[in-house]
C-alpha positions in Angstrom: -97.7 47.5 49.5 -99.1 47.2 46.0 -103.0 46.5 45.9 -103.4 43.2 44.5 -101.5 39.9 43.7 -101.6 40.7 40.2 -99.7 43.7 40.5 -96.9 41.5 42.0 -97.2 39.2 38.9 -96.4 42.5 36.7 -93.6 43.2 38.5 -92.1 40.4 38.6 -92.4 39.9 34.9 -90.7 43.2 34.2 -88.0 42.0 37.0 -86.5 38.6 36.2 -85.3 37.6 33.5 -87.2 36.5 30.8 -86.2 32.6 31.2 -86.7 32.7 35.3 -90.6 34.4 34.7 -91.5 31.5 32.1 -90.4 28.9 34.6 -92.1 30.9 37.2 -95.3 31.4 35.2 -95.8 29.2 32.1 -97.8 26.0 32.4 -97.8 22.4 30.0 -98.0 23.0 26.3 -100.1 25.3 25.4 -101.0 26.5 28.6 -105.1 25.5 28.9 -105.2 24.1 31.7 -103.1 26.8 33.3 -105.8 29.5 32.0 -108.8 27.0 33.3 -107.4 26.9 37.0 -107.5 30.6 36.7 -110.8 31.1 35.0 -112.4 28.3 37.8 -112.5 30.7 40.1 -114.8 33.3 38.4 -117.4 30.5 37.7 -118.5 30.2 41.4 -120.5 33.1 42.6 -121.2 34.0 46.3 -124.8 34.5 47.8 -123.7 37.0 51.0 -126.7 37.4 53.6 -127.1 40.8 55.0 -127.7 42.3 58.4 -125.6 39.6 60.3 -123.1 41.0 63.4 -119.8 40.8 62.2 -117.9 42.9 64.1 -115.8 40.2 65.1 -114.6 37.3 62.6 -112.6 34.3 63.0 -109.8 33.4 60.0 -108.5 30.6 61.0 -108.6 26.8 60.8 -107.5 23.9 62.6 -105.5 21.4 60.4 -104.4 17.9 62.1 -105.3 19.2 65.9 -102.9 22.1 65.0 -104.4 25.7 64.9 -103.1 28.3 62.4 -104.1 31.8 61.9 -105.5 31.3 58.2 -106.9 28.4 55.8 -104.0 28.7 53.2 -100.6 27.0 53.2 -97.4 28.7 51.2 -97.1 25.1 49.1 -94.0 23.7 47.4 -92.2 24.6 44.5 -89.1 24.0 43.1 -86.1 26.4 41.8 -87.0 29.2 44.1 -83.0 30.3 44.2 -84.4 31.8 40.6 -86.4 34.2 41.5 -84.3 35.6 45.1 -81.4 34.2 46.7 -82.1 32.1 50.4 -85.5 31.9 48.5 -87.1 29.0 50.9 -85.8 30.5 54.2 -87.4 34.1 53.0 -90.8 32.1 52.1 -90.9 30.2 56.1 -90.4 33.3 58.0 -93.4 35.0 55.8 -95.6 31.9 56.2 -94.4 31.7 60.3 -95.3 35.5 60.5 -98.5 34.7 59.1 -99.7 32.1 61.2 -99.4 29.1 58.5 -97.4 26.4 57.6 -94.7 26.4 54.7 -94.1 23.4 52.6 -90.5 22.7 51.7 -89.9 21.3 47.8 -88.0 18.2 47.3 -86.5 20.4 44.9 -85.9 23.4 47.1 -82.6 25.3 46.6 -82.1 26.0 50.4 -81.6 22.8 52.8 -84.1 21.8 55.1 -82.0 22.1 57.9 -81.3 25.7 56.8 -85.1 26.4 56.7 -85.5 24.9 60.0 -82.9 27.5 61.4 -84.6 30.4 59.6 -88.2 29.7 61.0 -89.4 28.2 64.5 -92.9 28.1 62.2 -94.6 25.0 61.0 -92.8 23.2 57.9 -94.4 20.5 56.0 -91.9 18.6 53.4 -93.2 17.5 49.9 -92.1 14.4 48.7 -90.8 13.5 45.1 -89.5 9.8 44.9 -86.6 8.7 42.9 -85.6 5.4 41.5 -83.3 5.5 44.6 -85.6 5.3 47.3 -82.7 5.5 49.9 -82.9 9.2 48.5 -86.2 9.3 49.7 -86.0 7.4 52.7 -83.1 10.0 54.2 -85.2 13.3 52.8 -87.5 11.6 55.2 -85.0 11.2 58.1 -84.0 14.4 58.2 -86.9 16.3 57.9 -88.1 14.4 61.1 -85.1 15.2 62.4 -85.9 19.1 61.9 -89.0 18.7 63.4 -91.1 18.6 60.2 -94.6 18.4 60.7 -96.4 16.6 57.7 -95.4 15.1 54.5 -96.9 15.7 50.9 -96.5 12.8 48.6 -96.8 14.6 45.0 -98.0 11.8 43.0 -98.2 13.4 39.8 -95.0 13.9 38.0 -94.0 10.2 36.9 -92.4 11.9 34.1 -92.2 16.1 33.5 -94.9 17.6 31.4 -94.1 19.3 27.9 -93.3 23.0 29.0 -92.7 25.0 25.4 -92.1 28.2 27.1 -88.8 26.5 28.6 -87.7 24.8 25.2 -87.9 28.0 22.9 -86.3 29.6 25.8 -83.4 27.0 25.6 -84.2 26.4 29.8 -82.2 23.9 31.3 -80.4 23.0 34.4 -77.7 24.8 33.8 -78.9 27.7 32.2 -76.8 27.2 29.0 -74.5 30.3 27.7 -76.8 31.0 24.9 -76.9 34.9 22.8 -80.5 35.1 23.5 -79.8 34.3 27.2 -77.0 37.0 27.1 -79.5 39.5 25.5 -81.9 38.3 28.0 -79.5 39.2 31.2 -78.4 42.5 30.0 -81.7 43.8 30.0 -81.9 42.7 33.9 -78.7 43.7 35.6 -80.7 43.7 39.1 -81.7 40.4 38.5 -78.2 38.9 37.6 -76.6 41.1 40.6 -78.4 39.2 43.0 -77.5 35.5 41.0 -74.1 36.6 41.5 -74.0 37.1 45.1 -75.7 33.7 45.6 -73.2 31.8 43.3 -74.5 32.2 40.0 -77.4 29.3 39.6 -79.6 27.6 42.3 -78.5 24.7 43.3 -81.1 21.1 44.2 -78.9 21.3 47.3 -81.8 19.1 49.6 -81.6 16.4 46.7 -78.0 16.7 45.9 -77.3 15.7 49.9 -79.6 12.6 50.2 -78.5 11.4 47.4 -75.0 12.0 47.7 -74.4 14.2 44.8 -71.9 16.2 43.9 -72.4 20.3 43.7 -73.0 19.7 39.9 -76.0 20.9 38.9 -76.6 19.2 35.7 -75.9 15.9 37.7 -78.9 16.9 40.2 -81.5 17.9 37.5 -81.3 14.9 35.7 -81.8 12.9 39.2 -85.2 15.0 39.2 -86.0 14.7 35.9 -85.1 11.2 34.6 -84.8 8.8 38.2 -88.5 9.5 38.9 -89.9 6.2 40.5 -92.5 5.4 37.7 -93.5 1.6 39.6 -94.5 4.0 42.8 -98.3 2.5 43.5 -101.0 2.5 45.9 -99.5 -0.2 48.2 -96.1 2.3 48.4 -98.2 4.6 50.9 -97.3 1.6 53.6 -93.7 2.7 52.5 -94.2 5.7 53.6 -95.9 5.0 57.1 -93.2 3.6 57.6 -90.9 6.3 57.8 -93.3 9.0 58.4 -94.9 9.2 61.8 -96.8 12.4 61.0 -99.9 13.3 59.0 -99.5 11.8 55.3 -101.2 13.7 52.3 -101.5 12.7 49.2 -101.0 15.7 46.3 -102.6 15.5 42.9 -105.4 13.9 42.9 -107.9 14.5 40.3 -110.7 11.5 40.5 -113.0 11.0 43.0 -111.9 7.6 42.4 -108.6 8.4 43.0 -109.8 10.2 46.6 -111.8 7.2 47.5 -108.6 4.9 47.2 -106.8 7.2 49.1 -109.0 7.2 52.1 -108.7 3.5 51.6 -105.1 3.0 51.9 -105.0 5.3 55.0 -103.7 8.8 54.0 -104.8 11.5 55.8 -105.1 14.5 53.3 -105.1 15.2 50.1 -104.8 17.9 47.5 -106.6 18.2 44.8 -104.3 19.4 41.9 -103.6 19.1 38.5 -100.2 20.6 39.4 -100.5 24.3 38.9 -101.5 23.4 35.2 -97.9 22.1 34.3 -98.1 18.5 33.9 -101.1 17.4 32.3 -102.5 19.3 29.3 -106.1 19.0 29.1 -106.7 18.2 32.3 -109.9 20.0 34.4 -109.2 22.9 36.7 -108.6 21.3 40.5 -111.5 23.9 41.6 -114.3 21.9 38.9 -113.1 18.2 41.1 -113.4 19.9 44.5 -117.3 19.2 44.9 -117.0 15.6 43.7 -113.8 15.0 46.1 -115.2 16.5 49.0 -118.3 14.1 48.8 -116.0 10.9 48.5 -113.7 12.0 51.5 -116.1 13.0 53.8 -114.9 13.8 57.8 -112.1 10.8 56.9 -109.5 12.9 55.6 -108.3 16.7 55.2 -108.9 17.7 51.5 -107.0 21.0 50.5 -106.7 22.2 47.5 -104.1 24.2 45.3 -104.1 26.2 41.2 -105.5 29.1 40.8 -105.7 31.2 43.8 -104.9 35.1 43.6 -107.8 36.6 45.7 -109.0 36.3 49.3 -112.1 35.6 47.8 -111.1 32.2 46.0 -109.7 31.1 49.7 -113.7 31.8 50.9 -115.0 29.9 47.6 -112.8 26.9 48.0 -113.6 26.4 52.0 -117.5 27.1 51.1 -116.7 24.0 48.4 -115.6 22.1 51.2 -111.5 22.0 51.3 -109.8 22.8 54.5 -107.4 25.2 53.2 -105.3 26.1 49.8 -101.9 25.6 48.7 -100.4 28.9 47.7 -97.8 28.4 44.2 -97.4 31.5 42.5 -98.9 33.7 44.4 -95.8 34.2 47.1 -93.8 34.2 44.4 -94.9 36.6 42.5 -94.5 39.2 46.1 -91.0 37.4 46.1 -89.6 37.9 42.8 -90.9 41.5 42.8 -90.0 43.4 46.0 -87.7 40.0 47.6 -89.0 38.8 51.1 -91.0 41.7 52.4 -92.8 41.3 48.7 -94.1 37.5 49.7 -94.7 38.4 53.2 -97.0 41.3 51.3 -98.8 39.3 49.0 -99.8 36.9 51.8 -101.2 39.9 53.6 -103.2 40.7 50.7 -105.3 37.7 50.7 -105.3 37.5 54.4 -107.1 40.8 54.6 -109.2 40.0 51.2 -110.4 36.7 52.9 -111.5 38.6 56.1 -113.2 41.1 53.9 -115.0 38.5 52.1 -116.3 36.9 55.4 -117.2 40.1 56.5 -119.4 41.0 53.1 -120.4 37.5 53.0 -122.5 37.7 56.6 -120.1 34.7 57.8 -118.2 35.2 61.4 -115.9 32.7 61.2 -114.0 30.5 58.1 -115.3 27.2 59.8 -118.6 28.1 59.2 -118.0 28.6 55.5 -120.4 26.1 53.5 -122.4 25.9 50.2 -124.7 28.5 51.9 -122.4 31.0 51.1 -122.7 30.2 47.4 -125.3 30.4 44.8 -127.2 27.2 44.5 -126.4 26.4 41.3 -122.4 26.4 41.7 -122.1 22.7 40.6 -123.6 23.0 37.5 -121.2 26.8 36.9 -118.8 24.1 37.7 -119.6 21.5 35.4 -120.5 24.0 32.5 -116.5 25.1 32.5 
């Protein structure tokens, strides 16, 4: 096991391909907001209380009457074929082994049903709706079918954000037979070994069968990237109830505005996210909103939280801010990419045992009784200073 998350990031980069890391790691344009999610984190300090018993602490959480071993979820994201093949069944079994839930992509490369027969463990799906909301409505029907938990409605990719890294890399679905990309595989045989024995590129296999596409990948990227239902509105969440029994969260949601409309429309969680820094440039860091999000929601809905997180320590800051748990992006796959499955299920060790050292050093027994005690009193204003 390699010490830290970071180290898996450095792995990783030195592993995949050039192309696949970008994808992987880069953020919108010039990659600000990306570097503020990060940097959040460092703003809030901690104010630890010595001399309390805590020979035995408590890690985990109860999210929608369900209890799980730790307050972090392994969250969505797309294209994970890229970085190891089976990618989303490898990513359930770590989150089962761990005790958490795993939330499936819309654009996953491994079908749902497939995950479902990989890992008896809690799945959540995430939601992306098309123009086609038949599309939708089936991704629905057979996640339920599966046994799916909850759904995440991702509400803020109306249209893709401006990636750079991926146009001067020439990144598309396909990867187009470019020189550079030729240059780029040789120097990662590994890496294109392992494409190989999966089929050459990932397919958007969980899109491609609700919508009744054919395996042609180009078809199925431009169904992600150009049939995205820009009319979906507030009023659509009653859409959803009404194929979705289960808990309904909202993700990306920046506003407390935006919170309070949620509550009022019913959902039952959200996620505060500015989509790992990826869509929106110039937007604030999801960490700066928490504060203001967590006043508007109150005991009426689960508020999690996602961008960012590396360290056990920023799982402890986020729950003393008042979220219920984080969404985990990178940080899995970083542990992925680097050393395959037993890398992710590694890298969510890590933070499990950084979070129980930081309850430990911060007098605090159990990660329910996390609050703005545990912080310095003037975390707001770090906050608002960013």
């Amino acid at each position: 096991m390699l010490p830290a998350v970071k180290d898996y990031r450095e792995l990783a980069r030195r592993r995949l391909a050039r192309f696949a890391f970008d994808y992987l790691e880069g953020g919108a344009e010039d990659g600000r907001t990306l570097a503020r999610n990060v940097e959040a984190w460092q703003a809030v300090l901690f104010r630890p209380r010595a001399l309390q018993d805590v020979a035995q602490v408590d890690t985990g959480v109860e999210l929608f009457g369900r209890r799980q071993a730790l307050p972090m979820l392994v969250g969505p994201t797309g294209l994970n074929g890229l970085y190891w093949p089976r990618a989303e069944e490898a990513l359930a079994r770590a989150a089962r082994d761990a005790g958490v839930p795993f939330v499936l992509s819309t654009a996953s490369t491994s079908l749902l049903e497939d995950v479902r027969a990989a890992s008896e463990g809690e799945l959540w799906l995430q939601l992306y709706v098309q123009r086609e909301r038949r599309i939708a409505e089936d991704m629905m029907a057979r996640a339920r079918a599966a046994n799916f938990h909850a759904l995440m409605l991702t509400v803020d990719t109306m249209v893709h954000g401006k990636r750079d890294h991926d146009v001067r890399n020439g990144f598309r679905m396909p990867v187009p037979w470019t020189p550079r990309l030729m240059a780029d595989l040789a120097r990662h045989p590994r890496w294109c070994l392992r494409m190989l024995r999966q089929g050459g590129s990932p397919q958007l296999v969980n899109l491609a069968r609700s919508s009744g596409l054919s395996p042609d990948l180009r078809k199925q990227a431009a169904a992600m990237s150009r049939q995205m239902d820009m009319s979906l509105n507030w009023g659509d969440l009653a859409w959803v109830r009404r194929h979705w029994a289960g808990p309904v969260i909202v993700k990306g949601i920046l506003s407390a505005e935006d919170a309070r409309t949620a509550r009022d429309h019913g959902a039952d969680g959200i996620v505060v996210s500015n989509h790992g820094g990826r869509q929106l440039e110039g937007a604030p860091s999801s960490l700066e909103r928490l504060p203001e999000i967590v006043d508007v929601a109150g005991d009426r809905m689960h508020v999690f939280i996602d961008g960012g997180v590396r360290r056990g320590s920023d799982i402890a800051k986020a729950l003393a801010l008042g979220a219920k748990a984080v969404l985990l992006g990178r940080a899995p796959l970083y542990g992925l990419a680097a050393r395959g499955p037993q890398g992710a299920a590694e890298v969510l060790e890590i933070l499990r045992s950084e979070f129980e050292t930081t309850l430990r050093l911060l007098g605090v027994t159990a990660a329910s009784r996390l609050d703005a005690s545990s912080l310095c009193e003037d975390h707001r204003q770090r906050l608002r200073a960013l």
